[in-house]
RODO-2510 file (C-alpha; in nm, 4 decimals, decimal comma):
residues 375
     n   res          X          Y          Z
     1     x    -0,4092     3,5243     0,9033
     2     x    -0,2300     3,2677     0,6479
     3     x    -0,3206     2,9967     0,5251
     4     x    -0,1778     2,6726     0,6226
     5     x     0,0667     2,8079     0,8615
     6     x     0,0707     2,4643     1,1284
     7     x     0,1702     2,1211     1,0418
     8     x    -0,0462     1,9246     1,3507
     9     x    -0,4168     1,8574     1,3923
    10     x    -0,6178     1,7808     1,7239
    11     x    -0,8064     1,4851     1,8211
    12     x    -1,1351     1,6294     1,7008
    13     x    -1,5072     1,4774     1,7636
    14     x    -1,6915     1,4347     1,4530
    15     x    -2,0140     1,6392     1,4111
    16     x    -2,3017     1,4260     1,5241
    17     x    -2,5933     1,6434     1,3641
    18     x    -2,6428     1,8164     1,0073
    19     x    -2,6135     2,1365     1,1967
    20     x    -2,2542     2,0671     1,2883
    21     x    -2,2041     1,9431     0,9732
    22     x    -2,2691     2,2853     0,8302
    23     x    -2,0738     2,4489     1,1056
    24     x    -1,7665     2,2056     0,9960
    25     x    -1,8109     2,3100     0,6149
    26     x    -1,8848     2,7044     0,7124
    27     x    -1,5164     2,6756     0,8645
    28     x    -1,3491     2,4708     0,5837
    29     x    -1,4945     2,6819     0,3391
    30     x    -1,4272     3,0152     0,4817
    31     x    -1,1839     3,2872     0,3052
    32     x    -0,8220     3,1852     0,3757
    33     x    -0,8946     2,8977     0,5810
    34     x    -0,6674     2,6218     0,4854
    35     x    -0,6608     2,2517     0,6445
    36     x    -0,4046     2,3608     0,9186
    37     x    -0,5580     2,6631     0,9967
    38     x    -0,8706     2,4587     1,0393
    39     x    -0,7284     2,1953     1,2788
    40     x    -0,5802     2,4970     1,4958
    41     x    -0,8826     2,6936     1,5412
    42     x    -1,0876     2,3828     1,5969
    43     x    -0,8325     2,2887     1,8333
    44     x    -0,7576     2,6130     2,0372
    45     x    -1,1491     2,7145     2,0578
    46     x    -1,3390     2,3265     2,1140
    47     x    -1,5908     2,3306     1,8120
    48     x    -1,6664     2,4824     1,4863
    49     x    -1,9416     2,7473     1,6098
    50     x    -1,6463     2,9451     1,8437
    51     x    -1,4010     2,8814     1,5843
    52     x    -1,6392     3,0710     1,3315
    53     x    -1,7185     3,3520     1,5812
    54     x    -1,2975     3,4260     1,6304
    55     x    -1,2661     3,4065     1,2681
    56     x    -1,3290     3,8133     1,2113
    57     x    -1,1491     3,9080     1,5150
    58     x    -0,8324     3,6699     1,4453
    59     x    -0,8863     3,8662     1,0498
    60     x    -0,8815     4,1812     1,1662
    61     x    -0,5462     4,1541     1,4133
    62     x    -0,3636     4,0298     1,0931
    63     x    -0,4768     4,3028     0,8828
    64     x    -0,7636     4,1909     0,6737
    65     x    -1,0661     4,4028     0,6805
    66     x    -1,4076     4,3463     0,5879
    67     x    -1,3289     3,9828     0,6662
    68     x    -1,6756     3,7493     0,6680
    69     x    -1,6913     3,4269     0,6913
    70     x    -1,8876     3,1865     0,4869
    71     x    -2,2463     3,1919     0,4901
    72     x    -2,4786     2,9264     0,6149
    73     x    -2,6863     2,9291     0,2850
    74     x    -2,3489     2,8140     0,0695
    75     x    -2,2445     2,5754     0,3008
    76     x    -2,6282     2,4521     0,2727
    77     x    -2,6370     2,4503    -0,1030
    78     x    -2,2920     2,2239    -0,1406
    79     x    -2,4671     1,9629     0,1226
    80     x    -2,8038     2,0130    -0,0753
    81     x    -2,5754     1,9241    -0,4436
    82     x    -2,4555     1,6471    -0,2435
    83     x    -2,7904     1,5115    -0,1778
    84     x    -2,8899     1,5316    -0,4837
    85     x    -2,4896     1,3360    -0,6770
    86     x    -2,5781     1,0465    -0,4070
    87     x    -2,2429     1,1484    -0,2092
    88     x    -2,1888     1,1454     0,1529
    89     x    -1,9974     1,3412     0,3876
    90     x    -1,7265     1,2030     0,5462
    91     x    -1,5435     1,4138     0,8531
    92     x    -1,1936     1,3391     1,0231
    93     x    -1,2104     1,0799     1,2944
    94     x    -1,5813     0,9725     1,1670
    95     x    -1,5770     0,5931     1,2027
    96     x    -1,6026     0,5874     0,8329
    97     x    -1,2151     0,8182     0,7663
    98     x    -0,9485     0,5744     0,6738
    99     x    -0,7249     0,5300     0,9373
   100     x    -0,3698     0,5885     0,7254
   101     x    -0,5394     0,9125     0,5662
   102     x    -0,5855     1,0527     0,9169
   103     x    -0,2205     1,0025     0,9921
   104     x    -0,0831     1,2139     0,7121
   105     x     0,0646     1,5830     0,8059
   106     x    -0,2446     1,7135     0,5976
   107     x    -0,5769     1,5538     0,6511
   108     x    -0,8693     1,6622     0,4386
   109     x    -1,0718     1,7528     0,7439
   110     x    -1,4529     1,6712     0,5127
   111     x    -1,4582     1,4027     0,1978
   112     x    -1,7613     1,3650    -0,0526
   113     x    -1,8063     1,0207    -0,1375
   114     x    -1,9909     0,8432    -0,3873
   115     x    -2,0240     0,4717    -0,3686
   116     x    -1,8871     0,1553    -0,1577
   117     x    -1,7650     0,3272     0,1117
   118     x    -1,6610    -0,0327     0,3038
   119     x    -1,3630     0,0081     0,0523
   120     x    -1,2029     0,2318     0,2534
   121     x    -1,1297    -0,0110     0,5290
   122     x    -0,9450    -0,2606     0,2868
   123     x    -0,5817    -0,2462     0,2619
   124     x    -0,4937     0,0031    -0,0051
   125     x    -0,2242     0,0257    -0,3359
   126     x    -0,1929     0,3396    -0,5330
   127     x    -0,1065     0,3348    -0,8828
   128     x    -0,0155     0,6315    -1,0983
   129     x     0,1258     0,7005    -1,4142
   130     x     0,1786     0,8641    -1,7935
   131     x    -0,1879     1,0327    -1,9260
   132     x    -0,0405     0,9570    -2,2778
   133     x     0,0359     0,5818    -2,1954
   134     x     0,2096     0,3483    -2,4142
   135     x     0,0484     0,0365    -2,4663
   136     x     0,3263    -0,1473    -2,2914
   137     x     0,2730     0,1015    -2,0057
   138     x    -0,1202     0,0710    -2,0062
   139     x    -0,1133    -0,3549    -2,0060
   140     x     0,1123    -0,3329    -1,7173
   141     x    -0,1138    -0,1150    -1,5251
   142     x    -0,4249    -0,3560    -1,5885
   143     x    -0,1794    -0,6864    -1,5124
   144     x    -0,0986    -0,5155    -1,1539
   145     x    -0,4130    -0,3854    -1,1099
   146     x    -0,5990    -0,7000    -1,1455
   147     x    -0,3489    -0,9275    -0,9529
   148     x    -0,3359    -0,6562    -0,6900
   149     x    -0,7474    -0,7269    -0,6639
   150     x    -0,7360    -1,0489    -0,6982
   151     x    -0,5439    -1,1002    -0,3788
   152     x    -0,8161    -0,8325    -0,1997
   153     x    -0,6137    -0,5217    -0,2658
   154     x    -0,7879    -0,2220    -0,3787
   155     x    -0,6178     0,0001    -0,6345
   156     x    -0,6560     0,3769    -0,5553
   157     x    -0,5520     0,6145    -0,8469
   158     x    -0,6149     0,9833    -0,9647
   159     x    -0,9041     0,8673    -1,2556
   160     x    -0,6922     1,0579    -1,5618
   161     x    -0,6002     0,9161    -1,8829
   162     x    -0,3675     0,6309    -1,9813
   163     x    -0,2302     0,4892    -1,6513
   164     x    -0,5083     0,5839    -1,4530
   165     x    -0,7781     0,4618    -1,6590
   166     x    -0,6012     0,1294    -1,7280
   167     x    -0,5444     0,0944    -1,3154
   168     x    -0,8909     0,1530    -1,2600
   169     x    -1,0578    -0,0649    -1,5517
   170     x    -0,8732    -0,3776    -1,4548
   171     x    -0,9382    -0,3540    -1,1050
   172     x    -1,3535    -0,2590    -1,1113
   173     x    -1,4470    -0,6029    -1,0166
   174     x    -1,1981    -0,6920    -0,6926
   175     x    -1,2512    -0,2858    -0,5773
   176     x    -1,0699     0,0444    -0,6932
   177     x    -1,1079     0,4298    -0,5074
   178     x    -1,0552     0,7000    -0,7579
   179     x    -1,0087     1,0634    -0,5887
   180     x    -1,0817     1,3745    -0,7863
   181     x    -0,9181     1,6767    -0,8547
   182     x    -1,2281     1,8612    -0,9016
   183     x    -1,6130     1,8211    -0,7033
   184     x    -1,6825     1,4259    -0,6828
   185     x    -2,0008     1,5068    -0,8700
   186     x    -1,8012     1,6786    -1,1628
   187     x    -1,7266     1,4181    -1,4596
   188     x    -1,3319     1,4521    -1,5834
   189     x    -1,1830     1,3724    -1,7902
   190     x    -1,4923     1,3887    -1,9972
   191     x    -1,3980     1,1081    -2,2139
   192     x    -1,4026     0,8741    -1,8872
   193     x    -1,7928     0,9583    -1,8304
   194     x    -1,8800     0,6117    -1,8406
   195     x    -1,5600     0,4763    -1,5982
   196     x    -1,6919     0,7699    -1,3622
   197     x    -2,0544     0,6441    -1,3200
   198     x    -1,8998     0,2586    -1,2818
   199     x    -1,6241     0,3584    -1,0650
   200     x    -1,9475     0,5178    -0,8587
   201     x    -2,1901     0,2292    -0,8749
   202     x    -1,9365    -0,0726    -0,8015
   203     x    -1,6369     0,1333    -0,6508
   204     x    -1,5773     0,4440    -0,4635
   205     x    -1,5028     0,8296    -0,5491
   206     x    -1,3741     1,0675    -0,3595
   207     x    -1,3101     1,4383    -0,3117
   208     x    -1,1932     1,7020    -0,0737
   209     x    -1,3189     2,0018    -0,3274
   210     x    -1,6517     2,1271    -0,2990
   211     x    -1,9515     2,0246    -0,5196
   212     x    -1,9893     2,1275    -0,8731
   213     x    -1,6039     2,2692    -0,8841
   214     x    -1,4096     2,2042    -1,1748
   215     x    -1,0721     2,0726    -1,1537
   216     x    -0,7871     2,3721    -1,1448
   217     x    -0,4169     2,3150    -1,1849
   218     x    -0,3709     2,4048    -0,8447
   219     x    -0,6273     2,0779    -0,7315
   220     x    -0,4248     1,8325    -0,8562
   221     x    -0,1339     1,8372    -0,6533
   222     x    -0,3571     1,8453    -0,3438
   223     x    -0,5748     1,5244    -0,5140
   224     x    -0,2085     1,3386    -0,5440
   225     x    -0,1521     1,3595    -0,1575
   226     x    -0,4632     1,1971    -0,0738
   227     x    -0,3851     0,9303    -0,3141
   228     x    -0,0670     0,7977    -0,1805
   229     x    -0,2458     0,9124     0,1852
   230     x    -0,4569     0,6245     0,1539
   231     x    -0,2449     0,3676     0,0325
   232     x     0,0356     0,1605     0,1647
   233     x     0,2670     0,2042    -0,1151
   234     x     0,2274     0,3734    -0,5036
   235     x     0,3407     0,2349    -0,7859
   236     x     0,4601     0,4112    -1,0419
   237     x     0,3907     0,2719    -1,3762
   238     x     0,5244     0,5662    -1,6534
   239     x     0,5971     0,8826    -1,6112
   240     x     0,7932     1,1987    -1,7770
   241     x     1,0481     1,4000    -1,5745
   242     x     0,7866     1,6501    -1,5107
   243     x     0,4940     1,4966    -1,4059
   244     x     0,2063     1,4499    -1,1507
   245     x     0,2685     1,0755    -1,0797
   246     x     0,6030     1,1879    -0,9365
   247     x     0,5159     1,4618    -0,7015
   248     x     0,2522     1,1490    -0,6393
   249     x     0,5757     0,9966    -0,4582
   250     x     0,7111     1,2127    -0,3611
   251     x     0,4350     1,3329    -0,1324
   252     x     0,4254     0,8933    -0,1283
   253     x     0,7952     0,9093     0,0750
   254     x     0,6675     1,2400     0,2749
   255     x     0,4079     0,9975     0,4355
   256     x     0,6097     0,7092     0,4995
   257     x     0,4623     0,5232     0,2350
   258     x     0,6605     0,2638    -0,0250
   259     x     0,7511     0,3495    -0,3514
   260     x     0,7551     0,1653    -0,6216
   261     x     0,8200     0,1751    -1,0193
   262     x     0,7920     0,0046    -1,3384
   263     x     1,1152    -0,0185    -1,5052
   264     x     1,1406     0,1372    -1,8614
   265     x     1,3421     0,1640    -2,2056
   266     x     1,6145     0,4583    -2,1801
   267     x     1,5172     0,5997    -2,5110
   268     x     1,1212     0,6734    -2,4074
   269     x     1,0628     0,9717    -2,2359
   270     x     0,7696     0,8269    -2,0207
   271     x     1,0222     0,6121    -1,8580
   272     x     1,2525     0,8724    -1,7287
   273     x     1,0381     0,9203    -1,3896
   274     x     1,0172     0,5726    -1,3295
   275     x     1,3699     0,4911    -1,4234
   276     x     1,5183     0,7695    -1,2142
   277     x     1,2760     0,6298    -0,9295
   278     x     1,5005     0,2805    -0,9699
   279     x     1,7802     0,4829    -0,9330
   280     x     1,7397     0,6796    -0,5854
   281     x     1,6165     0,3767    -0,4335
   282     x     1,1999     0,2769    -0,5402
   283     x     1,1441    -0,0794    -0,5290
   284     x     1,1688    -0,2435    -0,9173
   285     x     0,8616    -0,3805    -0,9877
   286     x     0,7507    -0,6389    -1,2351
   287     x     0,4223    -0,8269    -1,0892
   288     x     0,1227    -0,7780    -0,7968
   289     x     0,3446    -1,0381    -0,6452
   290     x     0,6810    -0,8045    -0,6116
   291     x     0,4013    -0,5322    -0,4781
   292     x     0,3184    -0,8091    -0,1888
   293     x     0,6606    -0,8789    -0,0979
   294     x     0,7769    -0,5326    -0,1102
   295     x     0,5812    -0,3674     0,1211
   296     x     0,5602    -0,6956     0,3316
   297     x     0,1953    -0,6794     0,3402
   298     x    -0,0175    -0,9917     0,4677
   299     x    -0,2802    -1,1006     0,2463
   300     x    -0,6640    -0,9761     0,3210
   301     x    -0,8170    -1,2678     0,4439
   302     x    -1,1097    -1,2523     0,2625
   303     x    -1,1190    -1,1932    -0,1192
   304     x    -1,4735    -0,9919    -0,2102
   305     x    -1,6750    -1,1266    -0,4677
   306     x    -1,6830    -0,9785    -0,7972
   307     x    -1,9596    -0,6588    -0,8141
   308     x    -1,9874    -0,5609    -1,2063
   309     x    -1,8578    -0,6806    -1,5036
   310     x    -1,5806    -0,5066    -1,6613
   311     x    -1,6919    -0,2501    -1,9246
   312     x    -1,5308    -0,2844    -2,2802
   313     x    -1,2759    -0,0497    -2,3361
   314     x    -1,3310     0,1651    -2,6409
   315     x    -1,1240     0,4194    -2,8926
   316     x    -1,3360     0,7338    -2,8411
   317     x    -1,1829     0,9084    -3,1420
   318     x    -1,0641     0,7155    -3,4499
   319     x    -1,0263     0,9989    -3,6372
   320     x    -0,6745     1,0982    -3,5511
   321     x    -0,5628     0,7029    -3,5354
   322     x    -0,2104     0,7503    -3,6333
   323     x    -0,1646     0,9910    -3,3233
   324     x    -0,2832     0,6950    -3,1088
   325     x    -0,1278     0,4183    -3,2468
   326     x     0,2158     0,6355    -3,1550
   327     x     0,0680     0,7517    -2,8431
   328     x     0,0575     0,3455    -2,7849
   329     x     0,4088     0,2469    -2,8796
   330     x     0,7315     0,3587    -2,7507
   331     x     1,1121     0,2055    -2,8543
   332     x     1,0086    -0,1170    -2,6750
   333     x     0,8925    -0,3616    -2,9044
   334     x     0,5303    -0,4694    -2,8735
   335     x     0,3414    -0,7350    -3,0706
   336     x     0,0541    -0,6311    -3,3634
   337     x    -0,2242    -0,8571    -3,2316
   338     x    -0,1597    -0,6694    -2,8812
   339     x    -0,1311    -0,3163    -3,0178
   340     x    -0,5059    -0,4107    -3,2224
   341     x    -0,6418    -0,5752    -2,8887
   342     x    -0,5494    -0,2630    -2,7002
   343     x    -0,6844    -0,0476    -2,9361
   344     x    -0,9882    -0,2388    -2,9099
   345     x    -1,0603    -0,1936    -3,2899
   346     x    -1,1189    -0,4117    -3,6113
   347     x    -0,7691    -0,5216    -3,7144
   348     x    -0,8556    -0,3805    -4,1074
   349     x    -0,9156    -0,0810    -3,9753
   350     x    -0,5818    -0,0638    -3,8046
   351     x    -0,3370    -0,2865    -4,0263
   352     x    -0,3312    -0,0145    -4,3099
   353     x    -0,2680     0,2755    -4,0585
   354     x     0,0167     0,0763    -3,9546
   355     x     0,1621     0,0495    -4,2979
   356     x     0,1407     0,3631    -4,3282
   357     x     0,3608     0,5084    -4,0463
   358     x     0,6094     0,2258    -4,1280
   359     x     0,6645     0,3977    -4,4574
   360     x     0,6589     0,7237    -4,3642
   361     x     0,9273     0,6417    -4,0967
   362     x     0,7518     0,6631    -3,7619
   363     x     0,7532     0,2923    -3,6796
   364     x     0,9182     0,0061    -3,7493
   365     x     0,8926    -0,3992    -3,7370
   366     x     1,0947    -0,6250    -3,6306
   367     x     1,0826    -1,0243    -3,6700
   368     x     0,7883    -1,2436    -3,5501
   369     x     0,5637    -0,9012    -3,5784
   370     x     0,6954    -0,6884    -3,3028
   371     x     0,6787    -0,3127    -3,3742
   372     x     0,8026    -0,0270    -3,2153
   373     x     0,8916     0,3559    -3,2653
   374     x     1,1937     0,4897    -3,4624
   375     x     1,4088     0,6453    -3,2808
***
């Protein structure tokens, strides 16, 4: 028995009782049961309880031994943590499972959620990008994630650093999903603590892993696919030629979904993805509006109220400020007052650290203020 051996999934009914729910999570949960191997077994033997009791059987003929499946107590004790985080389960084909998610090749058959779970029957945009966003990079991701929300989008992205953070700040009032790489009860980045527990009171998170996990390397690629599941289209705002954000669209044009990216200068290396995006085909964009039009999408007829204020954005670490005012720029010119505002610091605290790097080579400014990286 492999995992993840078959590419379709049945029409399933969604458990009904907390017993089935622990039934459904025994199977999900059980030693080399992946999500297609779950959606065959379910489908060839009717219902979780059967599918469990061929699970040793179907082990043994393909030469595992001492095969068990998982016990009733676990699957108990990750519904029990969920309880206790405030998240609910959600199961394919509940009422509840967003519709464009279910269509994907790879469904998660359960999702923990935490929070406004109506969000998941709004019309959907994905955003991903550079963790070490420039500050060009990071003000375009709050411009199209607020006029994205403004016109009753909601912005789904992959809560990490930079791009991420910037999508999901901006768009907290009009409504923004962030999905985990690790248990939706487990806080990471650690340094996004705060945009965790807001993202949880006025918008949604949600997960696939199981409670109390901590992201692995291998999570994230399986977090990315449920990202651009959800969403009509993802933009693309930064990103390296290695990166998440572009096996992000990648799995985006697997799914039938639009893809779209945020032009960048040549000479900085967070605009490779992006720019080599533009070149096989992505849609350029520049504005929410180009977002609209691309992907032909009518408006939501209804625009939701605002639900929280917008937290202030603040530098964790000043200590190491010269590593983030260059983690900010890139050979793109950007103005001082915008750099400080982004920073979100006292401008004496940051006009000397500026000086500094001009003379020691690592930045330069042009006329009218405008500084950028050397090159």
């Amino acid at each position: 028995m492999t995992e993840d051996l078959f590419s379709s999934h049945p029409t399933l009914t969604p458990p009904e009782t907390n017993e089935d729910r622990v039934l459904w999570l025994r199977l999900l949960r059980s030693r080399r049961v992946g999500i297609s191997t779950f959606f065959r077994m379910m489908g060839e033997h009717g219902n979780a309880r059967k599918a469990l009791a061929a699970l040793p059987e179907i082990a043994r003929t393909a030469g595992v031994q001492d095969y068990s499946i998982c016990p009733e107590g676990v699957a108990i004790a990750e519904i029990k943590a969920a309880q206790a985080a405030g998240a609910r389960m959600i199961c394919y084909n509940d009422d509840n499972y967003p519709t464009a998610l279910a269509d994907i090749p790879d469904p998660p058959p359960i999702l923990w959620a935490i929070g406004d779970i109506t969000l998941l029957s709004r019309p959907m945009v994905a955003m991903v990008g550079a963790r070490n966003a420039s500050s060009l990079g990071t003000r375009m991701a709050r411009k199209l994630a607020e006029g994205l929300t403004d016109e009753g989008f909601v912005v789904v992205s992959g809560l990490a650093r930079g791009i991420d953070t910037a999508a999901h700040l901006a768009a907290l009032e009009g409504g923004t999903i962030a999905v985990q790489a690790g248990g939706v009860d487990i806080v990471y980045p650690k340094e996004n603590a705060t945009l965790t527990d807001d993202i949880g009171k006025s918008g949604l998170r949600l997960s696939e892993i199981a409670m109390g996990t901590q992201p692995q390397a291998r999570h994230f690629p399986r977090r990315n696919r449920i990202i651009s599941g959800l969403a009509r289209a993802v933009i693309v705002v930064e990103a390296a030629a290695r990166s998440g954000s572009l096996i992000t669209a990648k799995d985006a044009l697997d799914q039938g979904r639009d893809v779209l990216a945020v032009p960048g200068h040549p000479f900085d290396a967070r605009a490779f993805g992006c720019n080599a995006l533009l070149r096989d085909g992505a849609t350029l964009v520049r504005s929410a509006a180009d977002v609209i039009e691309a992907i032909g999408a009518e408006l939501p007829a209804v625009v939701p109220e605002p639900t929280a204020p917008k937290p202030t954005r603040t530098l964790r670490d000043t200590a190491n400020l010269h590593s983030e005012i260059l983690a900010r720029l890139s050979p793109s010119p950007v103005a001082e007052d915008q750099l400080i505002r982004d920073l979100d610091l006292p401008s004496q605290q940051v006009t000397p650290k500026l000086l500094d790097l001009e003379l020691d080579g690592k930045i330069t400014r042009a006329a009218g203020g405008l500084l950028s990286l050397v090159h």
